[in-house]
C-alpha positions as CSV (number, residue, x, y, z in Angstrom):
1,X,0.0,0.0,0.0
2,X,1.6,3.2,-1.0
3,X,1.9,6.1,2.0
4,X,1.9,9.5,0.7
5,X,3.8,11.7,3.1
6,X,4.9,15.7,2.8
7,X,6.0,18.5,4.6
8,X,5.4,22.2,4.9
9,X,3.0,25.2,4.1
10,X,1.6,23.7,0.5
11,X,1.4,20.2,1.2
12,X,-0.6,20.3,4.6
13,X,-3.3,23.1,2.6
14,X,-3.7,20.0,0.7
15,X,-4.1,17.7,3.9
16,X,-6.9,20.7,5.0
17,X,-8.6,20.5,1.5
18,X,-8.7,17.1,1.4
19,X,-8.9,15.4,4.6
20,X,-10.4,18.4,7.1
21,X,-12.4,20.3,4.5
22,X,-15.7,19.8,7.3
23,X,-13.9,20.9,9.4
24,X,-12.2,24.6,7.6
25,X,-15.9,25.4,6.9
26,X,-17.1,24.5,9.9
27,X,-14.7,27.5,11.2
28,X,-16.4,29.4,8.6
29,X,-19.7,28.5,10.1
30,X,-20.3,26.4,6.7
31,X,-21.3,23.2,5.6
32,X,-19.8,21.6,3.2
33,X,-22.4,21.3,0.0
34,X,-23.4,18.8,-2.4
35,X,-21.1,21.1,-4.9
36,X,-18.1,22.2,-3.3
37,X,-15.6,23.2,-5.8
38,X,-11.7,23.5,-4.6
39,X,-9.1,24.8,-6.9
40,X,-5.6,23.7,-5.5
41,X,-3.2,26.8,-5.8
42,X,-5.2,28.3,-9.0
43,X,-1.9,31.0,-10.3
44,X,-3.0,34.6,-12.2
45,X,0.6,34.6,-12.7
46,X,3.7,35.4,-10.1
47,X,5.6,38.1,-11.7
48,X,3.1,40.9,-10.5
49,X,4.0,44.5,-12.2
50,X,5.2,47.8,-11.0
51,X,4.1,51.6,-11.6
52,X,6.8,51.3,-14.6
53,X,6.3,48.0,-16.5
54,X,2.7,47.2,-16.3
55,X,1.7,43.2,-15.9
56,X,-2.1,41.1,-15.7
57,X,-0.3,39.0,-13.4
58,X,-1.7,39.4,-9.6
59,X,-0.6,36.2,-7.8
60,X,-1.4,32.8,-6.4
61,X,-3.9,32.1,-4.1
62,X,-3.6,28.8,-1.6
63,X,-6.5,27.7,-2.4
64,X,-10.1,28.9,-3.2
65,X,-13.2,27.2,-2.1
66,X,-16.4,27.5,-4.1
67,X,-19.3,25.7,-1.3
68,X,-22.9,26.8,-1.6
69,X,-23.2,30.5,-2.1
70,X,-20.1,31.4,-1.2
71,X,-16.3,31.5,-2.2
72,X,-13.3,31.4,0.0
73,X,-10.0,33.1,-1.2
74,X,-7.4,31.5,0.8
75,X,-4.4,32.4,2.0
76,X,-2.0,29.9,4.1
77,X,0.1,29.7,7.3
78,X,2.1,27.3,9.5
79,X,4.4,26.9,12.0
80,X,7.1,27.5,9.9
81,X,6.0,30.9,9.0
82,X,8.2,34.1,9.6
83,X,6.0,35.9,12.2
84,X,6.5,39.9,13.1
85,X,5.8,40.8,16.6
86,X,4.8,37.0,17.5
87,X,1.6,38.4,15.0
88,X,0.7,36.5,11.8
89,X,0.7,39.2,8.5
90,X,0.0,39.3,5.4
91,X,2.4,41.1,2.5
92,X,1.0,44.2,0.3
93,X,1.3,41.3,-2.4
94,X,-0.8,39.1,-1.1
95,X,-3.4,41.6,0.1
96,X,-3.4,43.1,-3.6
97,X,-4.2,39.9,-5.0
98,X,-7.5,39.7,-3.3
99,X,-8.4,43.3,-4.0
100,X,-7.7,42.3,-7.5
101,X,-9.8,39.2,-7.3
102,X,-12.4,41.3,-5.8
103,X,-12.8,43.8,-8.4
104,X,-13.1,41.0,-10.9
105,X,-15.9,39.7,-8.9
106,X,-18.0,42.6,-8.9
107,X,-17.4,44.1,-12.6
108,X,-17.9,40.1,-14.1
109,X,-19.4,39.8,-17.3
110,X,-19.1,38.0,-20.7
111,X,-17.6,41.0,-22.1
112,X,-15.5,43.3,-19.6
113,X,-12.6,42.2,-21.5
114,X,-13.6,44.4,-24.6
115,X,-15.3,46.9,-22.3
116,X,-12.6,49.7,-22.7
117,X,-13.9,51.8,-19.7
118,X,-13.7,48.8,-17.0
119,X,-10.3,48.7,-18.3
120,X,-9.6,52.1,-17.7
121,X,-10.9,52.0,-14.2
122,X,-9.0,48.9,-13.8
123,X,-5.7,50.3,-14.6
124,X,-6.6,53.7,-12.5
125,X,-7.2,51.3,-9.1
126,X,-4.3,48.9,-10.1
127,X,-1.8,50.9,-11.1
128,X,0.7,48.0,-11.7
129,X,-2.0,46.0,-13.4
130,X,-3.6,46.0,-16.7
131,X,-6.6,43.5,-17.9
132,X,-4.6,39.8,-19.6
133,X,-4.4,39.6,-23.1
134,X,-6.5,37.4,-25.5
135,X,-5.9,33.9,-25.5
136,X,-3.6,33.9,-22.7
137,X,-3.2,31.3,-20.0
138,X,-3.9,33.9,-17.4
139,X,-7.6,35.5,-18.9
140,X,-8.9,31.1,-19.5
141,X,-7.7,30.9,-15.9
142,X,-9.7,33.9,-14.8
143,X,-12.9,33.0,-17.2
144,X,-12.9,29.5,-15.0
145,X,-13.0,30.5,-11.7
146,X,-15.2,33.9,-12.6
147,X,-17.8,31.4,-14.4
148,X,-17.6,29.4,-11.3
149,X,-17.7,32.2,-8.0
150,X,-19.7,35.0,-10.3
151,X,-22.6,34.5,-8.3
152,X,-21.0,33.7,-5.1
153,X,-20.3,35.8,-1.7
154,X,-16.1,36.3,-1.8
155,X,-15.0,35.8,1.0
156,X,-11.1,36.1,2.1
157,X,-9.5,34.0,4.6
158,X,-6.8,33.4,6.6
159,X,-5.9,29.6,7.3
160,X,-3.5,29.2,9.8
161,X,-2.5,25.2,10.2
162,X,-0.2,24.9,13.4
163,X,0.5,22.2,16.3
164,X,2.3,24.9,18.5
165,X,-0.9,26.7,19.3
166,X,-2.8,29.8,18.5
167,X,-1.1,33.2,17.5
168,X,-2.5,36.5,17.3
169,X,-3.6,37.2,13.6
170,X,-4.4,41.0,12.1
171,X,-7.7,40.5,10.6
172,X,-7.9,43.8,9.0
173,X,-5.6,45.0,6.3
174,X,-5.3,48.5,4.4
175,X,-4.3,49.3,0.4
176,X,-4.7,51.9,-1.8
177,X,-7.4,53.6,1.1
178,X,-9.8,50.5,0.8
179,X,-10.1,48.3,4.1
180,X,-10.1,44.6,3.3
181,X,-11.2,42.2,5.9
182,X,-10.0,38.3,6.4
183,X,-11.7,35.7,8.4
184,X,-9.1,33.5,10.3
185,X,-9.2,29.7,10.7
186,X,-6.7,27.5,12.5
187,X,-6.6,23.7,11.7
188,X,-4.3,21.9,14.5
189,X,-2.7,19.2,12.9
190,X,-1.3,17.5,15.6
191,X,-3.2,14.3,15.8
192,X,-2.4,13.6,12.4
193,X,-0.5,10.3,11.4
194,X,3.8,11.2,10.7
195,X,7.2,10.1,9.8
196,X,9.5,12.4,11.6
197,X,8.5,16.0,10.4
198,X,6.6,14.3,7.7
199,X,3.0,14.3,7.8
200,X,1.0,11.2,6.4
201,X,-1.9,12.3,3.6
């Protein structure tokens, strides 16, 4: 019988989405649907941009969890992650890349890629971003998950998976004057079966 063991931030998300998914939206105050959709680390690209050389590319998300009427944006934590004033953060990146995701959720439609002035607005809120070209990897990547979350309630999350114990985590995070506001949930994964540092799947 084959034992499928791994170690570290990205492969227990995958032990949360898979073997404690009941219990993530039970944090959420969820339960789990008939049709719950989970997209693995879907990528909009890694590069990012700056003010000088513009990009479409807005980041990685964890995870993101389409259950019922409502869509989780994840971003994830462990024990191994670099803490600031014993306080769990999040960068500017990683905070733009849900602002992004949430402007794409409110402006959806069939069209908005040839709609020249949600371009223009686009480009004035996201200074470093401008909308993906045609045919690209990125927009077919976007068109999924929008067709999937378009009628769904975004929601942005925090998932914290530890076996040291609870840390303070900022819930509230500020960019470009908007306030943008993540739920936290923390999966202990001590009781789970391991190898050393290795955690069985």
């Amino acid at each position: 019988m084959s034992r499928f063991y791994g170690y570290g931030e990205d492969f227990l998300t995958l032990l949360v989405l898979i073997k404690r998914i009941d219990e993530f939206l039970s944090e959420l105050e969820d339960k789990i649907s008939s049709e719950c959709y989970i997209y693995y680390r879907p990528s909009f690209g890694r590069a990012g941009g700056t003010e000088e050389k513009k990009s479409s590319q807005f980041g990685e998300f964890d995870a993101i969890v389409v259950n019922g009427g409502n869509a989780y944006l994840i971003e994830s934590k462990w024990d191994g992650s670099s803490f600031e004033d014993n306080t769990l953060k999040l960068t500017d990146n990683q905070v733009h890349r849900h602002m992004v995701m949430e402007w794409y959720h409110e402006n959806w439609s069939y069209n908005i890629w040839d709609d020249d002035k949600k371009a223009s607005e686009f480009e004035s809120k996201f200074h470093k971003n401008v909308f993906p070209s045609e045919r690209s990897k990125l927009r077919n990547n976007l068109d999924t998950i929008m067709n999937q979350i378009q009628n769904k309630q975004i929601k942005h999350v925090i998932l914290y998976i530890t076996k040291s114990g609870k840390i303070p985590i900022k819930e509230k995070y500020f960019l470009n004057d908007d306030e943008i506001k993540f739920e936290k949930v923390i999966i202990d994964y001590t009781q789970e079966p391991s190898n050393g540092n290795f955690i069985l799947l």
